[in-house]
N, CA, C and O atoms as a Tripos MOL2 file, in Angstrom:
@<TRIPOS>MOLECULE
protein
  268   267    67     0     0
PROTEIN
NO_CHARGES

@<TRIPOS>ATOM
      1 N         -13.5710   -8.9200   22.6180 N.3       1 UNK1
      2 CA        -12.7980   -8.1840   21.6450 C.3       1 UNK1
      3 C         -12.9050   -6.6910   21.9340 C.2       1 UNK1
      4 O         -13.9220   -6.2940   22.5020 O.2       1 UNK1
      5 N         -12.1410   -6.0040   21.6640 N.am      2 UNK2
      6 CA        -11.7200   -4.3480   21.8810 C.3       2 UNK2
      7 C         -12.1660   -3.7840   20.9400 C.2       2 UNK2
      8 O         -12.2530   -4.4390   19.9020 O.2       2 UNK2
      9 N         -12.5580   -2.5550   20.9400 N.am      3 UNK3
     10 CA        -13.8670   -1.9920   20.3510 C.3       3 UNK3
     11 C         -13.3530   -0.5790   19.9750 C.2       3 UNK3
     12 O         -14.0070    0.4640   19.9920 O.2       3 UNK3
     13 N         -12.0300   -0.7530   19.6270 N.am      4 UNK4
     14 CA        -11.2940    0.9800   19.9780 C.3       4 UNK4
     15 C         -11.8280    1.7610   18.6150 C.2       4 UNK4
     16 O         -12.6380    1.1560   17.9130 O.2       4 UNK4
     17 N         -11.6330    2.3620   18.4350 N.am      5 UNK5
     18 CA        -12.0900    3.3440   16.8010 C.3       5 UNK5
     19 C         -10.3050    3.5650   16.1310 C.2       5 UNK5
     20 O          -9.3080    3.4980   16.8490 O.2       5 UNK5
     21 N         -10.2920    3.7560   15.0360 N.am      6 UNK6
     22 CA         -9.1160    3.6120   14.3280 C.3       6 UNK6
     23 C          -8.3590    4.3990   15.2460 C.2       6 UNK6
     24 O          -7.4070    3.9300   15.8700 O.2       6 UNK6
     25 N          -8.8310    5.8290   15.3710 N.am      7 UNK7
     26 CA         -7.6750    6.7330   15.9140 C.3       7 UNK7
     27 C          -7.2750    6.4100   17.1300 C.2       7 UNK7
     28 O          -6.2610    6.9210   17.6060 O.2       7 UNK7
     29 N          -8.2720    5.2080   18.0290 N.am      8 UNK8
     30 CA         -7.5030    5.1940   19.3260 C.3       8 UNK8
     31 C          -7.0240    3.8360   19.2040 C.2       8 UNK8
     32 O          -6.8940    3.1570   20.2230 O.2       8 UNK8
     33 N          -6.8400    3.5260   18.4480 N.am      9 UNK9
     34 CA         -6.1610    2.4450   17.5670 C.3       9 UNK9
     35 C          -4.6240    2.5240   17.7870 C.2       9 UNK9
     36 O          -3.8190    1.9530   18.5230 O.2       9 UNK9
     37 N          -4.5480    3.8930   16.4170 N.am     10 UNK10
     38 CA         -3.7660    4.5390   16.1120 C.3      10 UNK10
     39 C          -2.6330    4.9740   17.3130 C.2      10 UNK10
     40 O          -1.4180    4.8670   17.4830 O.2      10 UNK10
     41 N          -3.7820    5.5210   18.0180 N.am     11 UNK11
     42 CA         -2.5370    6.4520   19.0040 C.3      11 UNK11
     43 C          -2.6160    5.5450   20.3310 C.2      11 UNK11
     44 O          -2.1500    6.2000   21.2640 O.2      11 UNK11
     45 N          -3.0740    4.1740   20.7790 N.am     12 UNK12
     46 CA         -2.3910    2.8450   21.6530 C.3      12 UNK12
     47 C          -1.3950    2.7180   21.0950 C.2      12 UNK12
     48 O          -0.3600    2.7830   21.7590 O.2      12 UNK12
     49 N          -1.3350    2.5150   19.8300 N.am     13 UNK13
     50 CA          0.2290    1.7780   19.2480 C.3      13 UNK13
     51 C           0.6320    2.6590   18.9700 C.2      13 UNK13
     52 O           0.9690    2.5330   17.7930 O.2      13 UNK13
     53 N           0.8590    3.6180   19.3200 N.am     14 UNK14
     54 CA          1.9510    5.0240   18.8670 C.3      14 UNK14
     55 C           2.0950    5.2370   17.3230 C.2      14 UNK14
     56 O           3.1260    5.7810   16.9290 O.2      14 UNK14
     57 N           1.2660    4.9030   16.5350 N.am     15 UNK15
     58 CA          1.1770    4.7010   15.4600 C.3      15 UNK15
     59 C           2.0640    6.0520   14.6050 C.2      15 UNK15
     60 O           1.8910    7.0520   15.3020 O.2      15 UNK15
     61 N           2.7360    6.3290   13.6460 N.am     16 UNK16
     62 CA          3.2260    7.7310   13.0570 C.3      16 UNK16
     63 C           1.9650    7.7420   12.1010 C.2      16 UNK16
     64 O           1.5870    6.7460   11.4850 O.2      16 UNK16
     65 N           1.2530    9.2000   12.0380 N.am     17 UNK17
     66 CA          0.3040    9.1670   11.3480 C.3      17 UNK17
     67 C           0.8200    9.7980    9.8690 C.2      17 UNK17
     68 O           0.0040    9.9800    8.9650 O.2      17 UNK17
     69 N           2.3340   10.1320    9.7020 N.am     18 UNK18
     70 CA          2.8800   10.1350    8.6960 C.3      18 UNK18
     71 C           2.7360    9.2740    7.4110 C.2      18 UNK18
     72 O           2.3960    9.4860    6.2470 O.2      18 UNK18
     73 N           3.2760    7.8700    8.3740 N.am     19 UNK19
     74 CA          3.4840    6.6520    7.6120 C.3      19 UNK19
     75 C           2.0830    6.2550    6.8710 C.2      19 UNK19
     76 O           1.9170    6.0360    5.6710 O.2      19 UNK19
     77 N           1.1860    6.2270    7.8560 N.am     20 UNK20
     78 CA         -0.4740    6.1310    7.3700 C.3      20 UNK20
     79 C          -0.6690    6.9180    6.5940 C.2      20 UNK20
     80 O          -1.6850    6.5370    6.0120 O.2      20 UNK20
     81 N          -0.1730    8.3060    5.9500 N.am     21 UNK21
     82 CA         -1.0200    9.4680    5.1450 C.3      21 UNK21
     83 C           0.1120    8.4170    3.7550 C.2      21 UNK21
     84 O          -0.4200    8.0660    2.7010 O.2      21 UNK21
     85 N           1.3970    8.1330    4.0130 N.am     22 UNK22
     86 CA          2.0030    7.7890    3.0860 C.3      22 UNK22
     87 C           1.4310    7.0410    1.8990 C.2      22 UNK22
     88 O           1.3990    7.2230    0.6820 O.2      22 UNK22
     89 N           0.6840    5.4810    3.3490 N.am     23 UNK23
     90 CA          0.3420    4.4860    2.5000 C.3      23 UNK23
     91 C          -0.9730    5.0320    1.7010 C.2      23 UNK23
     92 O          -1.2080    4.9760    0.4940 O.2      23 UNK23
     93 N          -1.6390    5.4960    2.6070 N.am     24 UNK24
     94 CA         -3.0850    6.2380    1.9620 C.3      24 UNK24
     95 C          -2.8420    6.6980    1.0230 C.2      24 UNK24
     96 O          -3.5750    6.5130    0.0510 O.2      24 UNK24
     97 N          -1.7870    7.4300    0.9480 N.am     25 UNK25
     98 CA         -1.4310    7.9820   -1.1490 C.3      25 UNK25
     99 C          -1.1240    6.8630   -1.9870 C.2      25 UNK25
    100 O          -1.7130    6.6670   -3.0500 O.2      25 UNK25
    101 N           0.0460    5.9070   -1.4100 N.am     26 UNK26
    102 CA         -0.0080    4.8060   -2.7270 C.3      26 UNK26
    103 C          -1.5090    4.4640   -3.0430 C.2      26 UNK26
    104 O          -1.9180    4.6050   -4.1950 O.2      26 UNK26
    105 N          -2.4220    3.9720   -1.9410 N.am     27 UNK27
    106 CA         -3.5150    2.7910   -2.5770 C.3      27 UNK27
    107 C          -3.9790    4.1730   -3.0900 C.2      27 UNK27
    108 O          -4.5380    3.7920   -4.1180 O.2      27 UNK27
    109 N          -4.1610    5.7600   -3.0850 N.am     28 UNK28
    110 CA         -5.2160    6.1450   -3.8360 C.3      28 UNK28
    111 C          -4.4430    6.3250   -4.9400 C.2      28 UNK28
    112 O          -5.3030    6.1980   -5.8120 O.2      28 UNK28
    113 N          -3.0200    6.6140   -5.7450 N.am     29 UNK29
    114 CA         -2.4830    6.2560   -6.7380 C.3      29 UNK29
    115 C          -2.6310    5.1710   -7.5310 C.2      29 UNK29
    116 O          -2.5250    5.1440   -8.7580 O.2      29 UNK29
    117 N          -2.9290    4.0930   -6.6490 N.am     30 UNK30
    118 CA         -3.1000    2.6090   -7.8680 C.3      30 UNK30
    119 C          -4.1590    2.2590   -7.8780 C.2      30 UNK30
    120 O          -4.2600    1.1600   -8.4230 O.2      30 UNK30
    121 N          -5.3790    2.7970   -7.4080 N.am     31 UNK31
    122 CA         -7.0770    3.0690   -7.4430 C.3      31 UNK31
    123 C          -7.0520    4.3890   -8.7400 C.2      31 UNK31
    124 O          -7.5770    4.3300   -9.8520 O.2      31 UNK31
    125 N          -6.3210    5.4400   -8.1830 N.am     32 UNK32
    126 CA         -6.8460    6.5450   -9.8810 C.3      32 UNK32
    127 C          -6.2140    5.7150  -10.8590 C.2      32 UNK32
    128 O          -6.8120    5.7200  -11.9350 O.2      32 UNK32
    129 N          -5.1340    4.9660  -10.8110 N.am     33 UNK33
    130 CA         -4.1680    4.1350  -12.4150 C.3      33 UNK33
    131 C          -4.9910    3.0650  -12.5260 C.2      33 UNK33
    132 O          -6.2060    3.2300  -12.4260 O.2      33 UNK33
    133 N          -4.4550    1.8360  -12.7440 N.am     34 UNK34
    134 CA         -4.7220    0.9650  -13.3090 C.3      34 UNK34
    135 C          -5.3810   -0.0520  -12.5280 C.2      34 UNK34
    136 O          -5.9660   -1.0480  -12.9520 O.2      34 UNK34
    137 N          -5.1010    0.5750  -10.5180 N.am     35 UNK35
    138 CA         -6.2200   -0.2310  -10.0580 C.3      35 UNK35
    139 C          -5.4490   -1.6980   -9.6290 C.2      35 UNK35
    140 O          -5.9450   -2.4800   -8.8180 O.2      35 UNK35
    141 N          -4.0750   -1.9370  -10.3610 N.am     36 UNK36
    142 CA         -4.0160   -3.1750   -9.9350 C.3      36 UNK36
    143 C          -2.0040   -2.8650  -10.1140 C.2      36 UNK36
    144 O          -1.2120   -2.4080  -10.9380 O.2      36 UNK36
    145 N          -2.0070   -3.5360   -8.6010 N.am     37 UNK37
    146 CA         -0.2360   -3.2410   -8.4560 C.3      37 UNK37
    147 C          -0.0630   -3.7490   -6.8590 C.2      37 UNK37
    148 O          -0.9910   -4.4530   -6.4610 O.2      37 UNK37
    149 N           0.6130   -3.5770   -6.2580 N.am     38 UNK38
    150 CA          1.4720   -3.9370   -5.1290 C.3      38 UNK38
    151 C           1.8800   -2.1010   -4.3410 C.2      38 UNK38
    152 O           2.0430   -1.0140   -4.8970 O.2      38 UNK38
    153 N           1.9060   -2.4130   -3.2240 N.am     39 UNK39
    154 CA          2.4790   -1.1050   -1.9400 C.3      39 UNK39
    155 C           3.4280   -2.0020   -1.0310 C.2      39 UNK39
    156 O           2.8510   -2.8240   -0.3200 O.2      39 UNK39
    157 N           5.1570   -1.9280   -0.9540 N.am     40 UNK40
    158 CA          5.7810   -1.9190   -0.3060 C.3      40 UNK40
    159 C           6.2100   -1.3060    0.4250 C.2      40 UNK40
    160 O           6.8230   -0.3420   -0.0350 O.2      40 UNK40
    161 N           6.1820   -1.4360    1.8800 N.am     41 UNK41
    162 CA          6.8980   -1.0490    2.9420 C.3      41 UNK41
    163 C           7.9510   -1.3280    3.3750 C.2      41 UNK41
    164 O           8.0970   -2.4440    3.8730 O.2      41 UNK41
    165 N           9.4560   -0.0440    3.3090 N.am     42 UNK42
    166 CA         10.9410   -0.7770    3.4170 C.3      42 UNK42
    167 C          11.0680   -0.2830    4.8860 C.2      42 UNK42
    168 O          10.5680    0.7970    5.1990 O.2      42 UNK42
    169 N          11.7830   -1.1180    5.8720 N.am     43 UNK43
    170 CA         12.0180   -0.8010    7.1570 C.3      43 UNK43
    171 C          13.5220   -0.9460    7.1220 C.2      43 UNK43
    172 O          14.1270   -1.6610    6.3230 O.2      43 UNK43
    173 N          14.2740    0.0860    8.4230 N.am     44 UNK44
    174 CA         15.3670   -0.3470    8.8460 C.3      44 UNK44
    175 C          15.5860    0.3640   10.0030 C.2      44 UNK44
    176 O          15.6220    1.5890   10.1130 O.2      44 UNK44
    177 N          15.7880   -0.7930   11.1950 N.am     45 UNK45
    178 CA         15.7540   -0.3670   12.5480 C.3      45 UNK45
    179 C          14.7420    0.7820   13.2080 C.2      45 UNK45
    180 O          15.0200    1.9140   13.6020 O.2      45 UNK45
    181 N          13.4310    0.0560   13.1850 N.am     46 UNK46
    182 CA         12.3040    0.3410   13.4350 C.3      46 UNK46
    183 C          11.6260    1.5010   12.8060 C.2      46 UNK46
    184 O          10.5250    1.9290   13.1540 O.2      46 UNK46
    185 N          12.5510    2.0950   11.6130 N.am     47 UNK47
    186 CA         12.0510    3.2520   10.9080 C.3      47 UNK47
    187 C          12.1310    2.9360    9.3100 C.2      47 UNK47
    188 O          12.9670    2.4340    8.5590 O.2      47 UNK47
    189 N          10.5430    3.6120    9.1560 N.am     48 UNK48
    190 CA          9.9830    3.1950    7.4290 C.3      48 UNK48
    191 C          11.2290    4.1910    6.5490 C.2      48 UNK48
    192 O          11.4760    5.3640    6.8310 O.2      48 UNK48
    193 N          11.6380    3.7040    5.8790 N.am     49 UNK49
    194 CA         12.7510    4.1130    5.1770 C.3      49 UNK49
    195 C          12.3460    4.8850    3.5810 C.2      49 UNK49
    196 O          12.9320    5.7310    2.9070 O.2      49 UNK49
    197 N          10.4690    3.7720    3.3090 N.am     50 UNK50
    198 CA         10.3310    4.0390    2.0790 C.3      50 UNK50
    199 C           9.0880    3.1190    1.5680 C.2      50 UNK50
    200 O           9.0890    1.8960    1.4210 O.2      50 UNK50
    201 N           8.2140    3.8770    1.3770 N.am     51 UNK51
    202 CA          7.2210    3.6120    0.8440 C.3      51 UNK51
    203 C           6.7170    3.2940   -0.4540 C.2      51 UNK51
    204 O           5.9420    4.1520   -0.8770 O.2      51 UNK51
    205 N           6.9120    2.3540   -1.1940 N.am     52 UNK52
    206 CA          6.5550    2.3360   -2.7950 C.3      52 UNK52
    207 C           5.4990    1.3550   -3.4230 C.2      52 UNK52
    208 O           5.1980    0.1970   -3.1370 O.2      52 UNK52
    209 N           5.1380    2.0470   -4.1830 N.am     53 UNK53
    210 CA          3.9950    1.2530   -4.9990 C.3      53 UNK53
    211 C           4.2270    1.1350   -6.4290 C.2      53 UNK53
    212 O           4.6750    2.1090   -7.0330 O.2      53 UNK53
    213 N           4.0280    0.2930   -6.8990 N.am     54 UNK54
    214 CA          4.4460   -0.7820   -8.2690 C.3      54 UNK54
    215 C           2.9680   -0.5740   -9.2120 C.2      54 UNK54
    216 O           2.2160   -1.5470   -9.2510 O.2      54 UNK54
    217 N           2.7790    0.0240   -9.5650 N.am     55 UNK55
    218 CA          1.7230   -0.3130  -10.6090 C.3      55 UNK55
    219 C           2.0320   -1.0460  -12.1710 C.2      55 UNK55
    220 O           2.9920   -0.9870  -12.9400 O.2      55 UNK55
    221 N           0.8610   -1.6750  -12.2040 N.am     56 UNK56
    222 CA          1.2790   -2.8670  -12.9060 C.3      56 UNK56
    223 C           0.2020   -2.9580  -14.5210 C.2      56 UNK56
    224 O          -0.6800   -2.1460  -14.2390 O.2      56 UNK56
    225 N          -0.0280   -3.3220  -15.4880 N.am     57 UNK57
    226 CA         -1.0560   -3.6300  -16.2980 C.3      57 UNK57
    227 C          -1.4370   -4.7640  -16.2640 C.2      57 UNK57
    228 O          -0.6120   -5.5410  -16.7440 O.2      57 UNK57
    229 N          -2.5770   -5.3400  -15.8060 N.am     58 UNK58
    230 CA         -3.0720   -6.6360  -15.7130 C.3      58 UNK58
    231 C          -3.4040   -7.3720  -17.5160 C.2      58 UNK58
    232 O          -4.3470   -6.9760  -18.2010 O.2      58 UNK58
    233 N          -2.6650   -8.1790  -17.8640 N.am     59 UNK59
    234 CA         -2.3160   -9.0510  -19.0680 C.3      59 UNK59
    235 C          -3.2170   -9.9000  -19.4560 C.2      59 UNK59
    236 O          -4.1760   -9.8020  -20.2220 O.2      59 UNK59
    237 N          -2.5080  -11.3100  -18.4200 N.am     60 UNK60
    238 CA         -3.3410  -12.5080  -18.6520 C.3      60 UNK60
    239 C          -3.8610  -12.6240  -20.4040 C.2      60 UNK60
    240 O          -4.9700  -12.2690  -20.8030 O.2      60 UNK60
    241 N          -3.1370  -13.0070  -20.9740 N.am     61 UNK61
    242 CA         -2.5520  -13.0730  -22.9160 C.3      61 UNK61
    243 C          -1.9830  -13.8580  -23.1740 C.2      61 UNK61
    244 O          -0.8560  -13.7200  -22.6990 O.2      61 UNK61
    245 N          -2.1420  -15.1630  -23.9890 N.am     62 UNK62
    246 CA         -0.8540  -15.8390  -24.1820 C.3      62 UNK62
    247 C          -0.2080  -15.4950  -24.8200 C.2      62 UNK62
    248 O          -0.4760  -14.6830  -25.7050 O.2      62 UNK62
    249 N           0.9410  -16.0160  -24.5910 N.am     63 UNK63
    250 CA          2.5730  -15.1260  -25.6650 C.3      63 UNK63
    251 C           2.8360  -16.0710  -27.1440 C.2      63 UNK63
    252 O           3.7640  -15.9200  -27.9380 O.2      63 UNK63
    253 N           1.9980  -16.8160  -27.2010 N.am     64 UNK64
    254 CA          2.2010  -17.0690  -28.7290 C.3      64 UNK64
    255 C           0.7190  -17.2200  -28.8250 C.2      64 UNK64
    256 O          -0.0980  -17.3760  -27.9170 O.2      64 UNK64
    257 N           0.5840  -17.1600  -29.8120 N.am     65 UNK65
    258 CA         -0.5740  -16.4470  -30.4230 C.3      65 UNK65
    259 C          -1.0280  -18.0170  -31.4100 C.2      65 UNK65
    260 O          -0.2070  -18.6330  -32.0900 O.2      65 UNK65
    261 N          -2.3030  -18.3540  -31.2750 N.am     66 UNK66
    262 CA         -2.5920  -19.5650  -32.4640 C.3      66 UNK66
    263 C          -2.9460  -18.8910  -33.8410 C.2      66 UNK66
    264 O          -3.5530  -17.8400  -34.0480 O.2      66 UNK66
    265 N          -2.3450  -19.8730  -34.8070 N.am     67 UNK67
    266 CA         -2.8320  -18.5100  -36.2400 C.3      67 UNK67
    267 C          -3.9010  -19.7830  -36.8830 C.2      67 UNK67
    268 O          -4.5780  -19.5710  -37.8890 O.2      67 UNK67
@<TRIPOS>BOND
     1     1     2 1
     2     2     3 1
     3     3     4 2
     4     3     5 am
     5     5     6 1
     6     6     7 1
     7     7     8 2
     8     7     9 am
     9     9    10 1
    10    10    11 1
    11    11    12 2
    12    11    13 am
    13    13    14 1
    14    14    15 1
    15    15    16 2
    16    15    17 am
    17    17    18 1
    18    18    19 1
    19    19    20 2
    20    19    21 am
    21    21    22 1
    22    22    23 1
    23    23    24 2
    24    23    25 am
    25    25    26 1
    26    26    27 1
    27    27    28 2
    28    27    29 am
    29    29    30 1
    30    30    31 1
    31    31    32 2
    32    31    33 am
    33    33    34 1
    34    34    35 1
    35    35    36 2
    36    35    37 am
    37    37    38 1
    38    38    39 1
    39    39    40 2
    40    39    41 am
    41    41    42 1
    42    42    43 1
    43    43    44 2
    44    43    45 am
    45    45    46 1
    46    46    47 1
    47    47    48 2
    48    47    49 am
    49    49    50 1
    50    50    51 1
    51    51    52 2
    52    51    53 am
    53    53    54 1
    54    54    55 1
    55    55    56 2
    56    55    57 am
    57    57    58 1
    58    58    59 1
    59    59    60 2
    60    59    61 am
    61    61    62 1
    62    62    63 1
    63    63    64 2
    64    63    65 am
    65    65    66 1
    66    66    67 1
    67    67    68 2
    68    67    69 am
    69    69    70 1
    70    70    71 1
    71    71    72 2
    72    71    73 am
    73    73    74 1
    74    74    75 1
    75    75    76 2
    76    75    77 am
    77    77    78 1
    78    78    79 1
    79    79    80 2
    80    79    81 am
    81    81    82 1
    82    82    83 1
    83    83    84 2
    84    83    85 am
    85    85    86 1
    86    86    87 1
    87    87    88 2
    88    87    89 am
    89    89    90 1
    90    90    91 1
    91    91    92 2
    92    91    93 am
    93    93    94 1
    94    94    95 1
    95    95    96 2
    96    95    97 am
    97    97    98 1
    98    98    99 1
    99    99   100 2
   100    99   101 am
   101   101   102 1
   102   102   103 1
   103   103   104 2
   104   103   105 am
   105   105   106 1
   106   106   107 1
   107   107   108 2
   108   107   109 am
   109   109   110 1
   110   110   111 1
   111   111   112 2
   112   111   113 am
   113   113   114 1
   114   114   115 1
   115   115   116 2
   116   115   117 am
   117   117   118 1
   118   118   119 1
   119   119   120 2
   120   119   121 am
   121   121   122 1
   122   122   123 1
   123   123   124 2
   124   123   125 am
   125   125   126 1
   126   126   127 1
   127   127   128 2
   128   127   129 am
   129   129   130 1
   130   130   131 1
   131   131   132 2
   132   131   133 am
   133   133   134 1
   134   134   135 1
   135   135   136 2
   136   135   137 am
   137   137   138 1
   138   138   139 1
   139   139   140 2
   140   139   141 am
   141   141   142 1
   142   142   143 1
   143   143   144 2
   144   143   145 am
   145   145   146 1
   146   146   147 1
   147   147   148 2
   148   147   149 am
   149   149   150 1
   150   150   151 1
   151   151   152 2
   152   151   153 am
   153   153   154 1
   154   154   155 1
   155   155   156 2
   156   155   157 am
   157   157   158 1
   158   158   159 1
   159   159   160 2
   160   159   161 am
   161   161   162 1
   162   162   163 1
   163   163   164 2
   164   163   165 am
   165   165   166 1
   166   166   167 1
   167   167   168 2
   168   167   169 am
   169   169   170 1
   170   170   171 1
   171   171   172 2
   172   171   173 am
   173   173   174 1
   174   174   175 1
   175   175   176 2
   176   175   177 am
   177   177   178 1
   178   178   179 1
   179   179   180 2
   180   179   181 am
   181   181   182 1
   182   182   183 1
   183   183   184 2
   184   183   185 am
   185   185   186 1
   186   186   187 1
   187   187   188 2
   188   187   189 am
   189   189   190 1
   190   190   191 1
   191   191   192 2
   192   191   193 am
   193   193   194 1
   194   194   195 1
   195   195   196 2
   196   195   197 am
   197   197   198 1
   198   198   199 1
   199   199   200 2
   200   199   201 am
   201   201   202 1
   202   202   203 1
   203   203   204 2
   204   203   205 am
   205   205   206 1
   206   206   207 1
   207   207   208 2
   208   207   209 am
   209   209   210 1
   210   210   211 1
   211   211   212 2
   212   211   213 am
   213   213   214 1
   214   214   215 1
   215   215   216 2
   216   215   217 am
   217   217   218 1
   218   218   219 1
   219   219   220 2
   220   219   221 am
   221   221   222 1
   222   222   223 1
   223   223   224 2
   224   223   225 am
   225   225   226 1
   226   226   227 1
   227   227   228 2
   228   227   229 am
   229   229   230 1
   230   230   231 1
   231   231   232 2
   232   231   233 am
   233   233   234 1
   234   234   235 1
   235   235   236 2
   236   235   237 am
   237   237   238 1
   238   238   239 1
   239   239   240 2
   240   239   241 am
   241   241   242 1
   242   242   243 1
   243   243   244 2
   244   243   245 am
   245   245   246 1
   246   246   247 1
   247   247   248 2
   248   247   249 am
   249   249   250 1
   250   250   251 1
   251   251   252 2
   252   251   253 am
   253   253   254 1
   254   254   255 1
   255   255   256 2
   256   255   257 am
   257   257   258 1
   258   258   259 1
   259   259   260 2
   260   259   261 am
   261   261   262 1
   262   262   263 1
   263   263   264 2
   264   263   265 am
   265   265   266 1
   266   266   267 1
   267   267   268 2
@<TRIPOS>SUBSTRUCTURE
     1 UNK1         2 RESIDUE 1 A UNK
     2 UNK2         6 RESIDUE 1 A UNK
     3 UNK3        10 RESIDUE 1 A UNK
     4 UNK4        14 RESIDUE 1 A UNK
     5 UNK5        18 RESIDUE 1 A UNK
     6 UNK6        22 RESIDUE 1 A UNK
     7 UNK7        26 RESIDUE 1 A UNK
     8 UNK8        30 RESIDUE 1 A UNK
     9 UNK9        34 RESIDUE 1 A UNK
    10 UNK10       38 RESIDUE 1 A UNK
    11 UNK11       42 RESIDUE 1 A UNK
    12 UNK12       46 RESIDUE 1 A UNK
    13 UNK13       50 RESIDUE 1 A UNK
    14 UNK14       54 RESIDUE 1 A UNK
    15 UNK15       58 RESIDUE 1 A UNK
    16 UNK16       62 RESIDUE 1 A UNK
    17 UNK17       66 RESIDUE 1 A UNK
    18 UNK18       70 RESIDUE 1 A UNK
    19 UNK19       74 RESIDUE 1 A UNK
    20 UNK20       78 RESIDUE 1 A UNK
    21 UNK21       82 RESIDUE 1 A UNK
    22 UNK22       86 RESIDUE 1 A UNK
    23 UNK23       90 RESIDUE 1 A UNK
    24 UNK24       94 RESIDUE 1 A UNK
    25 UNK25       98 RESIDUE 1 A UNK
    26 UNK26      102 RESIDUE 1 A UNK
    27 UNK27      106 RESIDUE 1 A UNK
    28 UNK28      110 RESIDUE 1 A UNK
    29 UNK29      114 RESIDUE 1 A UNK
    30 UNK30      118 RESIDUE 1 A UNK
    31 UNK31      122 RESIDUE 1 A UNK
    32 UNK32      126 RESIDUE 1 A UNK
    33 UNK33      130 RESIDUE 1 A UNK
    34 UNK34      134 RESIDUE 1 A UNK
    35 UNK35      138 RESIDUE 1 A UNK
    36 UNK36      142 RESIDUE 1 A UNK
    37 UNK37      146 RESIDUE 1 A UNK
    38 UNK38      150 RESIDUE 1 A UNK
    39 UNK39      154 RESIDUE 1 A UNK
    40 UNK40      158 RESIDUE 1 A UNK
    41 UNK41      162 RESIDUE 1 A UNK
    42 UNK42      166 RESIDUE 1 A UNK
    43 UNK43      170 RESIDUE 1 A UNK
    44 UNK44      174 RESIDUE 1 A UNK
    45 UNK45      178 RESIDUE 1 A UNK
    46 UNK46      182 RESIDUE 1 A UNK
    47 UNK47      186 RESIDUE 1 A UNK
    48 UNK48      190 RESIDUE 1 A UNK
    49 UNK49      194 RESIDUE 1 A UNK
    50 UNK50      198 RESIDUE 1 A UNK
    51 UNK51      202 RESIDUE 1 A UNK
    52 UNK52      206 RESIDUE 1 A UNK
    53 UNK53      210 RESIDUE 1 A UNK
    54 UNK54      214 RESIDUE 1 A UNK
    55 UNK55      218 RESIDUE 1 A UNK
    56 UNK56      222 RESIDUE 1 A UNK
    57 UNK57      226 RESIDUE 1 A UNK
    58 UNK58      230 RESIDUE 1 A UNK
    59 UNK59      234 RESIDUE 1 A UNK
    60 UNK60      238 RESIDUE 1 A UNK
    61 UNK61      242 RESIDUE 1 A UNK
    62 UNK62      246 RESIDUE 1 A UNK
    63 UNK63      250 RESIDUE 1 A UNK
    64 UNK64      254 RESIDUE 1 A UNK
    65 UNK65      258 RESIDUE 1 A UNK
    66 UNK66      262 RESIDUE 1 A UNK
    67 UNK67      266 RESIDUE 1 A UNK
């Protein structure tokens, strides 16, 4: 197995270190919020178009209630 360190990781696969600072802001956005959500990545013809993250409130409640 290959033993590279992230950055030569990074820059074998030509990596955009753009896209990486991008995602690095969603997860630290839904780590300071609520901690619990989803990060989508939109592509079109080999270029990230759009980066978004969904934060969510974790529930788990039933919707009728026993009285």
């Amino acid at each position: 197995m290959n033993s590279l360190t992230t950055i030569e990781q990074i820059q074998f696969k030509n990596t955009n270190p753009i896209v990486l600072v991008r995602v690095i802001r969603a997860l630290h956005n839904l780590t300071e919020g609520t901690g619990f959500g989803r990060i989508t990545i939109f592509m079109k013809d080999g270029r990230i178009t759009m980066v978004e993250s969904l934060e969510s409130d974790k529930v788990e409640e039933k919707t009728i209630v026993d009285k």
